[in-house]
C-alpha positions as CSV (number, residue, x, y, z in Angstrom):
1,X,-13.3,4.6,30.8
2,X,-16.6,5.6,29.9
3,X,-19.5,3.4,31.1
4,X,-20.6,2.8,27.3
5,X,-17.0,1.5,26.8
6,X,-16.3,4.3,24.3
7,X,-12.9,5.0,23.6
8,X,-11.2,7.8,21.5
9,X,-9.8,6.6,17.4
10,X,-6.6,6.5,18.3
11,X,-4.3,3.9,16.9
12,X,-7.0,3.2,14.0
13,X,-5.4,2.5,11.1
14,X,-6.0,3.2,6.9
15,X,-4.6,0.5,5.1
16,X,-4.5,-0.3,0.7
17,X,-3.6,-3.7,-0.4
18,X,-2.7,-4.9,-3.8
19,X,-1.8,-7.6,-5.7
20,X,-1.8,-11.7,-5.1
21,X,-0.8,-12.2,-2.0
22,X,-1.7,-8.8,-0.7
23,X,0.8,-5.9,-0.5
24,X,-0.1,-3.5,2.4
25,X,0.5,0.3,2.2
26,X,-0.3,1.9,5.3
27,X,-1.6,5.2,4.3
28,X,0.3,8.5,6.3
29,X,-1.1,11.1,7.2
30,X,-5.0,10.6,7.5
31,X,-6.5,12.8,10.9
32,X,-10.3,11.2,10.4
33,X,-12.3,9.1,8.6
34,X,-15.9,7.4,8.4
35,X,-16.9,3.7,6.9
36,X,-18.4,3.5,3.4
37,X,-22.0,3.6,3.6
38,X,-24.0,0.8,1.5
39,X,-27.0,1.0,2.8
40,X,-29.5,-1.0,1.0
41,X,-32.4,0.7,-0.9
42,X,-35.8,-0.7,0.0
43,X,-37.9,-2.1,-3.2
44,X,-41.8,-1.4,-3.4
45,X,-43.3,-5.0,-3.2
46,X,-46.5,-3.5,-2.5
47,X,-49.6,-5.3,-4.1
48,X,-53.3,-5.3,-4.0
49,X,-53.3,-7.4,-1.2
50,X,-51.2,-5.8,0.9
51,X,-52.1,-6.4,4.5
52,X,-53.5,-3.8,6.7
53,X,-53.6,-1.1,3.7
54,X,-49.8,-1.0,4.4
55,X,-46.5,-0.6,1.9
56,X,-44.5,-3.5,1.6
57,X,-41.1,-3.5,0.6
58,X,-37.9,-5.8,0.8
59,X,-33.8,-5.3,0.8
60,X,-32.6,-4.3,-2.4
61,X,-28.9,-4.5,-3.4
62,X,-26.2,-2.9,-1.8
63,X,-24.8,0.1,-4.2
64,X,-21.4,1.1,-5.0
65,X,-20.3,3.8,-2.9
66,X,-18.1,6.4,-2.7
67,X,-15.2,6.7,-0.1
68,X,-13.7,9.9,0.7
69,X,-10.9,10.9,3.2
70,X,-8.8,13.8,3.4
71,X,-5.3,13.3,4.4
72,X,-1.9,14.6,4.2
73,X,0.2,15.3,0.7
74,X,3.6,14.5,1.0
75,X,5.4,14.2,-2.8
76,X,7.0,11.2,-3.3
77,X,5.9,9.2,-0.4
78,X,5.0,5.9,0.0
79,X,1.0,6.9,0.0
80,X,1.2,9.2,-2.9
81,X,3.6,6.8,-5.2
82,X,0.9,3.7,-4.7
83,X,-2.3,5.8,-4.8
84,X,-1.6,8.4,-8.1
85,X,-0.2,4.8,-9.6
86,X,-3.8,3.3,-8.8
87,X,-5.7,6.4,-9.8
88,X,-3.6,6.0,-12.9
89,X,-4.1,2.1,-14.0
90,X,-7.8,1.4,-12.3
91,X,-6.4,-1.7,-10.7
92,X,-8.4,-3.6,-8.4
93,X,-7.6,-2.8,-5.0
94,X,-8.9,-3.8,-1.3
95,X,-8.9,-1.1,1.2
96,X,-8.7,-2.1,5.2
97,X,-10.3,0.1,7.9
98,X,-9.1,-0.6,11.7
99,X,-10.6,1.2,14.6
100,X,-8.7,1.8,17.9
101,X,-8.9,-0.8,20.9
102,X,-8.3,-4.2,21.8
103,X,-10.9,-5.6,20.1
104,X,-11.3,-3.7,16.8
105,X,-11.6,-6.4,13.6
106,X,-10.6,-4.6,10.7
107,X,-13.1,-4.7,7.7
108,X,-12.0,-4.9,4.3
109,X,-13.2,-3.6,1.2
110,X,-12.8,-4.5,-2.6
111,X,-12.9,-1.1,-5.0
112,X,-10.6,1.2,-7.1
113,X,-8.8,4.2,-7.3
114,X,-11.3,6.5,-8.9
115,X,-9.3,9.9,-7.2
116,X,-6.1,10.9,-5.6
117,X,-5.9,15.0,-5.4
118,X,-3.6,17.1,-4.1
119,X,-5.8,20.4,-2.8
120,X,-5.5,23.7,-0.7
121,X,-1.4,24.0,-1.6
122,X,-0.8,27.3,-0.2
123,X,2.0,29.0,2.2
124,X,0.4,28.2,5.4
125,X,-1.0,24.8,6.3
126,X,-0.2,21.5,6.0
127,X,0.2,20.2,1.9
128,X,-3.4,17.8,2.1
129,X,-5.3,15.7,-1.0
130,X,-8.5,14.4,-1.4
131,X,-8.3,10.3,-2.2
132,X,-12.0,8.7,-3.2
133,X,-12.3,5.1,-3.5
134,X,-15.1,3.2,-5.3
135,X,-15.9,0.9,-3.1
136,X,-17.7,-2.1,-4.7
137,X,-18.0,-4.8,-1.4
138,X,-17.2,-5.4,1.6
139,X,-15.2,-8.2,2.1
140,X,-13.9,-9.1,5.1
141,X,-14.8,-8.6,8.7
């Protein structure tokens, strides 16, 4: 073990849920992928009064954002079935992230299907598509 505790991403997990109670799909075929970023925009609050001749600005909103991941195409698999019939209808979804270890908490995310793409299709190489998610809140965890 490392002495920052590090550990490799093994046994993380991509997971879509639908419906009421949730539905889980475990999605196949994914070799990487990074957390949404909704970083939250700073808003100009600077006034005449300012102190010290300094900018002052406060937390704006987090924005939508845009989740992509590459992972494997496989016609008529589970994955594919559920995320072309999402792409297709819009319907709210919540997507789960889960990092490797003991202790990983997964975090959930509320969004839609705005993309599932099925890209590079050629004679050598694995069969891959490009899913995006708009992802509109986290949550959970």
């Amino acid at each position: 073990m490392s002495s920052s505790g590090a550990i490799r991403g093994k046994g993380s997990s991509v997971r879509v849920g639908v419906g009421d109670p949730v539905a889980w799909t475990k999605l196949a075929g994914i070799e990487t992928f990074d957390f949404p970023d909704q970083s939250r925009p700073e808003l100009d609050v600077t006034h005449l009064d300012s102190p010290n001749d300094t900018e002052e600005a406060i937390p704006g909103m987090r924005p939508v954002a845009v989740w992509t991941v590459d992972m494997h195409h496989v016609e008529g698999s589970a994955s594919e079935v559920l995320l072309s019939g999402l792409e297709d209808t819009g319907e709210p979804m919540q997507l789960e992230l889960k990092t490797g270890g003991a202790a990983a908490t997964p975090k959930v995310f509320a969004g839609y299907v705005k993309g599932y793409t099925p890209k590079g299709i050629g004679p050598k190489g694995v069969q891959m598509a490009a899913l995006s998610i708009l992802i509109q809140a986290k949550i959970e965890g």
